[in-house]
C-alpha positions as protocol buffer text, in pm:
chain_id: "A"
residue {
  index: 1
  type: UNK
  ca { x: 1615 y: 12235 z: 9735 }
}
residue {
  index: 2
  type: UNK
  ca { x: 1792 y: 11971 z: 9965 }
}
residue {
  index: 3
  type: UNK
  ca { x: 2017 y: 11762 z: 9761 }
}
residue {
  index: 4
  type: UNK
  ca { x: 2011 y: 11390 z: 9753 }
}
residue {
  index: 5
  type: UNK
  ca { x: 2240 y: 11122 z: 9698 }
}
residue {
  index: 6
  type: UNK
  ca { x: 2097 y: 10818 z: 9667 }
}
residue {
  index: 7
  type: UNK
  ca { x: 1845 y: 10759 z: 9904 }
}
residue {
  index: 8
  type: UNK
  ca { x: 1954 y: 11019 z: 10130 }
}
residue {
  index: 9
  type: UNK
  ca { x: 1954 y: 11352 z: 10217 }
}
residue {
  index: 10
  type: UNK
  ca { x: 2301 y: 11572 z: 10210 }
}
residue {
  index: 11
  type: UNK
  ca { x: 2392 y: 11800 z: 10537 }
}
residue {
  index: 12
  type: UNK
  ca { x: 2216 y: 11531 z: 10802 }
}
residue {
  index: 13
  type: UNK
  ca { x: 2327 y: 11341 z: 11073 }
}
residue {
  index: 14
  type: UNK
  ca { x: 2180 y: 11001 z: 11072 }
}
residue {
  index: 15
  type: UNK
  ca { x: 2090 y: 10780 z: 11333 }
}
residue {
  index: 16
  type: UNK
  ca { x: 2205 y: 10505 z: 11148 }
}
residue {
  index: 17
  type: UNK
  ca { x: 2431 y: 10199 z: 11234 }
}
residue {
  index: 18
  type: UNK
  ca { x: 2756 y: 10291 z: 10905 }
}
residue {
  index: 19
  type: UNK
  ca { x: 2692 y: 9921 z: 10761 }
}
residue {
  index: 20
  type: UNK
  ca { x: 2307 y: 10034 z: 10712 }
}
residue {
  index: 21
  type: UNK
  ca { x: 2414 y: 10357 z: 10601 }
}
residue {
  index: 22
  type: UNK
  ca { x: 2667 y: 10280 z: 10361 }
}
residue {
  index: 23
  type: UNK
  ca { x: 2425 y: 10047 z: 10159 }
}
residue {
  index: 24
  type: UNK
  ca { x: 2247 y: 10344 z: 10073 }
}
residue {
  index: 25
  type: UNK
  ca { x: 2481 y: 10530 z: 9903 }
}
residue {
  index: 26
  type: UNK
  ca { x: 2556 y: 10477 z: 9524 }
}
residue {
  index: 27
  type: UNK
  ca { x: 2900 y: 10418 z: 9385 }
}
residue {
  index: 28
  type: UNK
  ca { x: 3173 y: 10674 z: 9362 }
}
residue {
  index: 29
  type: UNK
  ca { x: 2945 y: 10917 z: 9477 }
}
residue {
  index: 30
  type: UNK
  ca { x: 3126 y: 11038 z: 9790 }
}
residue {
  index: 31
  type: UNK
  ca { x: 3492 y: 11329 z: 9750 }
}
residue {
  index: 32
  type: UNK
  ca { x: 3618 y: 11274 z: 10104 }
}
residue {
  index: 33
  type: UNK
  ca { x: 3602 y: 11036 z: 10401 }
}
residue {
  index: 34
  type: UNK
  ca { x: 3681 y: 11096 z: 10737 }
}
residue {
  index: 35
  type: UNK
  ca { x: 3652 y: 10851 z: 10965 }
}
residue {
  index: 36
  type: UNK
  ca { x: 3712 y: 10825 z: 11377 }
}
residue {
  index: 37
  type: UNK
  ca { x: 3587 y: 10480 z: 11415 }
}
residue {
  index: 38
  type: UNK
  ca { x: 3580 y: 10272 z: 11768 }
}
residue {
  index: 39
  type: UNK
  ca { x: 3976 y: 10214 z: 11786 }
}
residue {
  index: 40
  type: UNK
  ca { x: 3904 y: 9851 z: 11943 }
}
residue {
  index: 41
  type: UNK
  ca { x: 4101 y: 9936 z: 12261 }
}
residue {
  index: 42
  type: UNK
  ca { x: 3858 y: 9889 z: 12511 }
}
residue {
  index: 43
  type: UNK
  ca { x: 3842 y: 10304 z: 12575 }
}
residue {
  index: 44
  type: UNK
  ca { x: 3678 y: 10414 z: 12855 }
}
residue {
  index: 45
  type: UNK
  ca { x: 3670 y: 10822 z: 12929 }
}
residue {
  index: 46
  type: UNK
  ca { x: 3901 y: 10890 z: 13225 }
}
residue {
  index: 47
  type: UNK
  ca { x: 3750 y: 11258 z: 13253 }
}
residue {
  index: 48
  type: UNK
  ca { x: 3568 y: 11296 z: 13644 }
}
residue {
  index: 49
  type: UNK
  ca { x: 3328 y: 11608 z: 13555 }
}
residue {
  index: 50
  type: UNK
  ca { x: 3183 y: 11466 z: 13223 }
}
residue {
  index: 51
  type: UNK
  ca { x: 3086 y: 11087 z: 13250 }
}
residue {
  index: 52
  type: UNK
  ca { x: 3044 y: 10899 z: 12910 }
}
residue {
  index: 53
  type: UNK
  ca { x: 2904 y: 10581 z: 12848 }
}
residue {
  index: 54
  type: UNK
  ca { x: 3139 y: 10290 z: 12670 }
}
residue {
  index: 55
  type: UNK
  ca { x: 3173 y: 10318 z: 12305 }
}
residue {
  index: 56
  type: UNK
  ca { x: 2970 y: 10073 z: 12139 }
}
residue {
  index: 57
  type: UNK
  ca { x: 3163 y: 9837 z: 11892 }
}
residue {
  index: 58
  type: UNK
  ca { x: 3455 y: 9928 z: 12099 }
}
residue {
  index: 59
  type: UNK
  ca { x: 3586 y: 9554 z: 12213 }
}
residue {
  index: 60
  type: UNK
  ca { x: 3722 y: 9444 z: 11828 }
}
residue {
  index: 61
  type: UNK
  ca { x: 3886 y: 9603 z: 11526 }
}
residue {
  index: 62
  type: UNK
  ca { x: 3553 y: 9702 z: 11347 }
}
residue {
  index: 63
  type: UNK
  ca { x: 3701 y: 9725 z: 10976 }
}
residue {
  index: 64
  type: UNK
  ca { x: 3397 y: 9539 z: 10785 }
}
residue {
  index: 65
  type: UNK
  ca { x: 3294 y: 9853 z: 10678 }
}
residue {
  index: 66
  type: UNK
  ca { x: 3569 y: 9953 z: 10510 }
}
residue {
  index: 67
  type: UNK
  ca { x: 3481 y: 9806 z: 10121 }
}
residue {
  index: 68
  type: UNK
  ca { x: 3206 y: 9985 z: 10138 }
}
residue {
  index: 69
  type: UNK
  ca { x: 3401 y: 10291 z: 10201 }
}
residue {
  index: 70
  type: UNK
  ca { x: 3607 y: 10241 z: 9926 }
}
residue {
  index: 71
  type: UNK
  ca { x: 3297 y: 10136 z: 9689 }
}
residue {
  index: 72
  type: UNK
  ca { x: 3136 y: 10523 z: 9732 }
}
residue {
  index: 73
  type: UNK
  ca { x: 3438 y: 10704 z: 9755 }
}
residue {
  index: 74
  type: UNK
  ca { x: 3519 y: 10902 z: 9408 }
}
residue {
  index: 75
  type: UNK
  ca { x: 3838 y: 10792 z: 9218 }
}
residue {
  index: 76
  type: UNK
  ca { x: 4057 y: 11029 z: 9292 }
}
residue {
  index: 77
  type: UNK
  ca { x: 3932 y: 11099 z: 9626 }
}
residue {
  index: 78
  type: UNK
  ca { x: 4094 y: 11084 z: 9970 }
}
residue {
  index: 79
  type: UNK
  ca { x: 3996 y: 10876 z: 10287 }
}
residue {
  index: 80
  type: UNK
  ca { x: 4111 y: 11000 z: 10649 }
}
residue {
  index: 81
  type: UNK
  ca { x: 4068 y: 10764 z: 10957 }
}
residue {
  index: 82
  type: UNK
  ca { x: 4189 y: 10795 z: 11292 }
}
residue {
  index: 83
  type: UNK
  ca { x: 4351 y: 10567 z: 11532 }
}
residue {
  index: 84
  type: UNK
  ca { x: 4619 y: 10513 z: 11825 }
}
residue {
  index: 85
  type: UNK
  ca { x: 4964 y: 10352 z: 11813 }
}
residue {
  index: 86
  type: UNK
  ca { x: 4905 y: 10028 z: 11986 }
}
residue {
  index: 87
  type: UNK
  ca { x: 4611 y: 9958 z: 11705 }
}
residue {
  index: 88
  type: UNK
  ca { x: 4808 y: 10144 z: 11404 }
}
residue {
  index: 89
  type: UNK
  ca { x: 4931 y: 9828 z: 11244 }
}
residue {
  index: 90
  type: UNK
  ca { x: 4595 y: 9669 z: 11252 }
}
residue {
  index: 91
  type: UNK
  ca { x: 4441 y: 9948 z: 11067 }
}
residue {
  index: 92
  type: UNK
  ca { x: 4718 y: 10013 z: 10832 }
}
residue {
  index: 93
  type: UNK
  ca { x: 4676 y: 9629 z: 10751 }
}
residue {
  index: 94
  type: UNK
  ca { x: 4290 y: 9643 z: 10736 }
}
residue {
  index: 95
  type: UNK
  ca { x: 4300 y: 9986 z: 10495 }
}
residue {
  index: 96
  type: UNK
  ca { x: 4560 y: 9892 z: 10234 }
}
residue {
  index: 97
  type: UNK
  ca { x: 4350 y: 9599 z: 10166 }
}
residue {
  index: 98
  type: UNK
  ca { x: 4137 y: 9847 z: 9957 }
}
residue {
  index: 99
  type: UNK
  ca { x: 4301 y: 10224 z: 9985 }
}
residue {
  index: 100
  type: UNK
  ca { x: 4657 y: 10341 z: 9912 }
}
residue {
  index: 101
  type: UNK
  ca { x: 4797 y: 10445 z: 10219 }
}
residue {
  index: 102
  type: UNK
  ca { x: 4988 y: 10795 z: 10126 }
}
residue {
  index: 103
  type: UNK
  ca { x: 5085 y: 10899 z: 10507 }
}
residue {
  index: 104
  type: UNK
  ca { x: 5064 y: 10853 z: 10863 }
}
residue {
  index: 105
  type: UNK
  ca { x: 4958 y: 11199 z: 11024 }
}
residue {
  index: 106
  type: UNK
  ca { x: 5065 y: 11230 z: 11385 }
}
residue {
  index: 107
  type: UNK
  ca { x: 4840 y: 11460 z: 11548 }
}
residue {
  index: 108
  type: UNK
  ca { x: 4969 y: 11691 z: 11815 }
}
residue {
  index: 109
  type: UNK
  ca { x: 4786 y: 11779 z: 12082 }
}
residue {
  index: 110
  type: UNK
  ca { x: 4860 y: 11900 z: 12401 }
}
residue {
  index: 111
  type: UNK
  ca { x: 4941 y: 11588 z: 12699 }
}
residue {
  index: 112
  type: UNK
  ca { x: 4782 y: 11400 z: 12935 }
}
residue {
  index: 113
  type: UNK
  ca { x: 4553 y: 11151 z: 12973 }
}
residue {
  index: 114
  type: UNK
  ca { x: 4507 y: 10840 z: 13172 }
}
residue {
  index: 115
  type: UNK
  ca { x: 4750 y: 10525 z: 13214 }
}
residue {
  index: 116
  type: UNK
  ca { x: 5023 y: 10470 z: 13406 }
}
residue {
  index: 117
  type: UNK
  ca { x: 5091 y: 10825 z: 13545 }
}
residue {
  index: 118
  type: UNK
  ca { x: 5452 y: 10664 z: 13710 }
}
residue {
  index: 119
  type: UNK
  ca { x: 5525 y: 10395 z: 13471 }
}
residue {
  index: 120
  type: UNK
  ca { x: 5469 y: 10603 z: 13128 }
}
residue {
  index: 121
  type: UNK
  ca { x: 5476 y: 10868 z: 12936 }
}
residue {
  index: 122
  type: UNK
  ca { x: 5242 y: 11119 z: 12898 }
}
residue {
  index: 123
  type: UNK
  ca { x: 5045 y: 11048 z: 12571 }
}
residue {
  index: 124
  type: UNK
  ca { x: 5033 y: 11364 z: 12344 }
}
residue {
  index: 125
  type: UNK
  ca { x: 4975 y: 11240 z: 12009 }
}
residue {
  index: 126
  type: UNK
  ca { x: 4719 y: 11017 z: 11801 }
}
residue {
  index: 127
  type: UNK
  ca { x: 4774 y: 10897 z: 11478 }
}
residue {
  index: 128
  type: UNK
  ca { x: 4564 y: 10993 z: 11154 }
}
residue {
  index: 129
  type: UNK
  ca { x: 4596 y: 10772 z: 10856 }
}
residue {
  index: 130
  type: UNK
  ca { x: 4573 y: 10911 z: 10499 }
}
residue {
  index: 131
  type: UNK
  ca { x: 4464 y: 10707 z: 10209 }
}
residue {
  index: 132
  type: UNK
  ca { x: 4336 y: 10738 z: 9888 }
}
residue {
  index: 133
  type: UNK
  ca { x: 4151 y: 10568 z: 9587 }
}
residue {
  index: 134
  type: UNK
  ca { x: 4361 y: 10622 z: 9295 }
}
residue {
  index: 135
  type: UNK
  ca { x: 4561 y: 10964 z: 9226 }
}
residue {
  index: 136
  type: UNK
  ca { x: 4471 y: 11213 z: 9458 }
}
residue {
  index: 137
  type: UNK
  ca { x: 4631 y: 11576 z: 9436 }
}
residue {
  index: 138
  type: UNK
  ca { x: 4621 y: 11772 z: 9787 }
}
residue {
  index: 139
  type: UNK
  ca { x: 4552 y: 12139 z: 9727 }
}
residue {
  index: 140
  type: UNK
  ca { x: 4788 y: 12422 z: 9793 }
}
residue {
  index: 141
  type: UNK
  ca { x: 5142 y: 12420 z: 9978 }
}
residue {
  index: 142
  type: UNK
  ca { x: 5288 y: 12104 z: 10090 }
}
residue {
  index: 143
  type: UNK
  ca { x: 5280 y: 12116 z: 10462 }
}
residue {
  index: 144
  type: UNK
  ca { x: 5416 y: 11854 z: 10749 }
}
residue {
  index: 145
  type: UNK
  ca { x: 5269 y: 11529 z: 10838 }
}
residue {
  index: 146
  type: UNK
  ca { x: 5259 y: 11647 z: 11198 }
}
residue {
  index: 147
  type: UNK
  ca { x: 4992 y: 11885 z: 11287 }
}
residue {
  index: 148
  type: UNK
  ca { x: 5000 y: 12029 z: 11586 }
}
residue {
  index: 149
  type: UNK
  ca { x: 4657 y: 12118 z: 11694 }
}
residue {
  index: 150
  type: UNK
  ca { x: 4558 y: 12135 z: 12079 }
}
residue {
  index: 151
  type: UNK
  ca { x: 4233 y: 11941 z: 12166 }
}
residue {
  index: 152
  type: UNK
  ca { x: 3973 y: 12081 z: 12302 }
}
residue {
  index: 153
  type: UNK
  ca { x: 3903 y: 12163 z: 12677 }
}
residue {
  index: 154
  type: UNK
  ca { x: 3745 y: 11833 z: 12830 }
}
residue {
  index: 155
  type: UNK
  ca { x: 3459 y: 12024 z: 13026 }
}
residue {
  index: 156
  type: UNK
  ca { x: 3335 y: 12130 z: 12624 }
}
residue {
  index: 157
  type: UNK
  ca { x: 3324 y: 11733 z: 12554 }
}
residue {
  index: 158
  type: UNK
  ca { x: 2970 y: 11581 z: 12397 }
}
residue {
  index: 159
  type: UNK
  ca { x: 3178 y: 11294 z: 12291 }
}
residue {
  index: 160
  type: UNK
  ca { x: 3447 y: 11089 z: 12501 }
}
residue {
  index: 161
  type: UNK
  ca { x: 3647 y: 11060 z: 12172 }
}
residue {
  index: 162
  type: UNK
  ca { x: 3598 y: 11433 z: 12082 }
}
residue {
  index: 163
  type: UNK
  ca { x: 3841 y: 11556 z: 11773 }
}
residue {
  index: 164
  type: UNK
  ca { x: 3902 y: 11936 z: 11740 }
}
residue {
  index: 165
  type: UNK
  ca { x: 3745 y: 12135 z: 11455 }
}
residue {
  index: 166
  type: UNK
  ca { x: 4070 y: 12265 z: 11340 }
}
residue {
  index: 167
  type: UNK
  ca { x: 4215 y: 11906 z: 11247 }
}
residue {
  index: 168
  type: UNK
  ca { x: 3871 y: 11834 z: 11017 }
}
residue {
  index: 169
  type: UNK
  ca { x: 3913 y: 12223 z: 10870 }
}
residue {
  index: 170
  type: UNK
  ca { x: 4306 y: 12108 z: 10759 }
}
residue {
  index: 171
  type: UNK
  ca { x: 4160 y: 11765 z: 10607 }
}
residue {
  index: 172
  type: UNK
  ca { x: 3897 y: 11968 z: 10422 }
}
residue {
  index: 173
  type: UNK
  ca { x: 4110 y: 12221 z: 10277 }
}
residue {
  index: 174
  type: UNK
  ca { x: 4381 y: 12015 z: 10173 }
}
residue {
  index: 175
  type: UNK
  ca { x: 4167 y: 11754 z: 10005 }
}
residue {
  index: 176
  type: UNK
  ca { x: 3814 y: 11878 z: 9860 }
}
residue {
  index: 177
  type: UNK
  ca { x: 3673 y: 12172 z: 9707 }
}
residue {
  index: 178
  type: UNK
  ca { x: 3373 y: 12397 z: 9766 }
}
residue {
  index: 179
  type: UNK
  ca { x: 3057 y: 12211 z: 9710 }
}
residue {
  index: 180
  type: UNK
  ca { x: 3226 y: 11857 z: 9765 }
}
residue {
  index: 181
  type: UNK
  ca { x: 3070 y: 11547 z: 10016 }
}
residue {
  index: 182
  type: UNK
  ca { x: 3229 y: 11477 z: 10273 }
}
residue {
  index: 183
  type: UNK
  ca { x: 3116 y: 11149 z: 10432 }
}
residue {
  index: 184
  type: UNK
  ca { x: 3158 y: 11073 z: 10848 }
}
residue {
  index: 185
  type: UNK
  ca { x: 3091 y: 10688 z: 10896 }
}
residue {
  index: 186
  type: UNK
  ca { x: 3085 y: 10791 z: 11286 }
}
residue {
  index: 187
  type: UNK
  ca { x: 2977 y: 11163 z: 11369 }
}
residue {
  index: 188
  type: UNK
  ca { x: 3044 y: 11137 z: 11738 }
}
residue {
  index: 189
  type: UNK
  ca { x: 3090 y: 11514 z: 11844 }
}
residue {
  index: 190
  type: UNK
  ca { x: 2999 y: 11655 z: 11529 }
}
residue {
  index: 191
  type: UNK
  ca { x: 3306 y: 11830 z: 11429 }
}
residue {
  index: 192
  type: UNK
  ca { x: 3327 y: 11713 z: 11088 }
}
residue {
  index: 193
  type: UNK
  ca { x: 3019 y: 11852 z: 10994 }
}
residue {
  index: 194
  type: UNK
  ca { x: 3068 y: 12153 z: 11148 }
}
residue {
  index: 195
  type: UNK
  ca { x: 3378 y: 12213 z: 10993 }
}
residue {
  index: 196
  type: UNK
  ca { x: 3232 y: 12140 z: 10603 }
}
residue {
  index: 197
  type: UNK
  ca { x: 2907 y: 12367 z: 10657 }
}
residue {
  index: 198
  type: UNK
  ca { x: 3154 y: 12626 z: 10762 }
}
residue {
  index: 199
  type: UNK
  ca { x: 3399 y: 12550 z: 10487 }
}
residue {
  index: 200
  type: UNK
  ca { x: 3120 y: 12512 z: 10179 }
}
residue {
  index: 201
  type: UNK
  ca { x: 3103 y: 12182 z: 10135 }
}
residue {
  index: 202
  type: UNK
  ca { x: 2809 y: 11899 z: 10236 }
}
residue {
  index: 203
  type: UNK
  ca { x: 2825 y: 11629 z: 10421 }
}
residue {
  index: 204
  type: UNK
  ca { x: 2665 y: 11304 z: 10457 }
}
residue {
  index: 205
  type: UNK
  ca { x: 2704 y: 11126 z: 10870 }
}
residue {
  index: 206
  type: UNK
  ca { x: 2625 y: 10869 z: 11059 }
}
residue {
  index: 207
  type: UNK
  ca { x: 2624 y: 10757 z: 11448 }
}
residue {
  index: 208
  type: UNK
  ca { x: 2486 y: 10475 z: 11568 }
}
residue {
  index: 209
  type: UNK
  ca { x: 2433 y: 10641 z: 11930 }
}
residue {
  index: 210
  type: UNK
  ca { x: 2138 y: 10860 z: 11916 }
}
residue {
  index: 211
  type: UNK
  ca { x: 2255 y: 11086 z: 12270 }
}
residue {
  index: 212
  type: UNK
  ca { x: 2514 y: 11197 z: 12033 }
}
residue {
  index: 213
  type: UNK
  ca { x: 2366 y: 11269 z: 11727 }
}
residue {
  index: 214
  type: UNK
  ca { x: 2115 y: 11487 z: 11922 }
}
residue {
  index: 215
  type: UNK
  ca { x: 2435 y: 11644 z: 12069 }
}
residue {
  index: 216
  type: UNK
  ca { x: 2614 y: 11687 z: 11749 }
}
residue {
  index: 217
  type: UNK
  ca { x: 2341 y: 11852 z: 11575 }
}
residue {
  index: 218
  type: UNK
  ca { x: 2260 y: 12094 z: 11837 }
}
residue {
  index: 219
  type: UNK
  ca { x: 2638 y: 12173 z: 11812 }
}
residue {
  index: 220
  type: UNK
  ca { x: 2582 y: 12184 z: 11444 }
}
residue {
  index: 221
  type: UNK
  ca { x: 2244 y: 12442 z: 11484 }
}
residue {
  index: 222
  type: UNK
  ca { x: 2512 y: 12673 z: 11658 }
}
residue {
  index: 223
  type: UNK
  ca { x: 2774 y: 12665 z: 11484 }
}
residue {
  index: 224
  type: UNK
  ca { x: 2869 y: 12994 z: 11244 }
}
C-alpha cells in the first residue's frame, strides 16, 4: 500500500512548482531536506556535447520557499541545501532566518569548469550548507566537513546542475534512518531519490521542469 502524507503520495517525483508543493504537506511531517535550488547566478551549462536549457528561477535568490521548509521539517530534523561561494552569504543569511546553521560542507570534486580559463582558478569545490530545526544528532563517526566526492562524467548529465549520488548517500546516512522522508524541493537529475530508494528510506520531490522529471524517473526505474 503506497503511503501518503498529506495529500500526496511518498516515492514520486512531482511535476510541481516547490511553493505548490510545499502547501500540501502537513506540519513536521518531513526527517530530512535536501535541497539544490537555482543558485541565482545566472548559470548557464558550459558543456559542448550535452546542451541544456537555462534554469528557470535562475536570475534572483529564490529563498521564499524556505518557511515552508522549515514548517514540514520534523524537530529534530536536518536540512541540506546547496550553493556556490559568490551566493554563500546570501543563503547563509536567507536560512538562519528559520534553521540553525551547524556547518558549511565544502564539496570536493574534481576541477574545471568554465570562467576565466587565464584570469582564474580552476573551480573545484561547491559549498553545501547544513542546518537544522532544533537538536539534531548525526549518526555514527564524526567525519570532516570536506567531502571529497568526484562529480560525475558530463556526457552522463540529464541535468546541467547534476550532483553525484555518493554526496546524497553521505547526507542520508549521516542524518536519517531506515524508513525516514526525505524531501527534494528541486529533483533535477534525480539523485536524491535514487540514493533513498537504495538506502531504505522514501522520498517526497518536486521539479518544476517536466524534461527532467521524465529524466529523473527513468534514472530512478533503473536504478538498483
Amino acid at each position: 500500500m503506497t503511503a501518503i502524507i498529506g495529500e500526496l503520495s511518498v516515492d514520486r517525483i512531482y511535476n510541481m512548482d516547490i511553493h505548490d508543493g510545499l502547501k500540501l504537506i502537513p506540519d513536521n511531517s518531513i526527517d530530512l531536506i535536501i535541497a539544490d535550488p537555482p543558485y541565482g547566478i545566472n548559470y548557464r551549462s558550459g558543456s559542448r556535447k550535452r546542451k541544456f536549457t537555462a534554469i528557470q528561477n535562475d536570475d534572483i535568490i529564490m529563498a521564499d520557499w524556505l518557511s515552508d521548509a522549515y514548517r514540514v521539517l520534523k524537530d529534530g530534523g536536518a536540512f541540506y541545501c546547496y550553493t556556490r561561494w559568490d551566493v554563500y552569504t546570501e543563503w547563509y543569511h536567507r536560512i538562519s532566518q528559520y534553521f540553525t546553521i551547524k556547518n558549511c560542507i565544502v564539496w570536493q570534486k574534481n576541477g574545471g569548469g568554465m570562467g576565466d580559463l587565464r584570469g582564474a582558478y580552476s573551480p573545484a569545490h561547491e559549498f553545501l550548507i547544513f542546518a537544522v530545526k532544533g537538536r539534531h544528532i548525526l549518526n555514527g563517526k564524526r567525519i570532516s566537513d570536506v567531502w571529497a566526492v568526484p562529480r560525475d562524467p558530463a556526457v552522463t548529465y540529464i541535468h546541467p546542475t547534476q550532483k553525484p549520488v555518493k554526496l546524497a548517500e553521505i547526507i542520508i546516512e549521516k542524518s536519517s534512518q531506515p524508513g525516514d522522508v526525505v524531501l527534494v524541493p528541486f529533483c533535477g537529475s534525480g539523485g536524491d531519490c535514487v540514493a533513498a530508494k537504495r538506502m531504505g528510506r522514501r522520498f517526497i520531490a518536486f521539479d518544476v521542469e517536466e524534461q527532467y522529471v521524465k529524466a529523473a524517473n527513468i534514472r530512478l526505474r533503473e536504478a538498483a
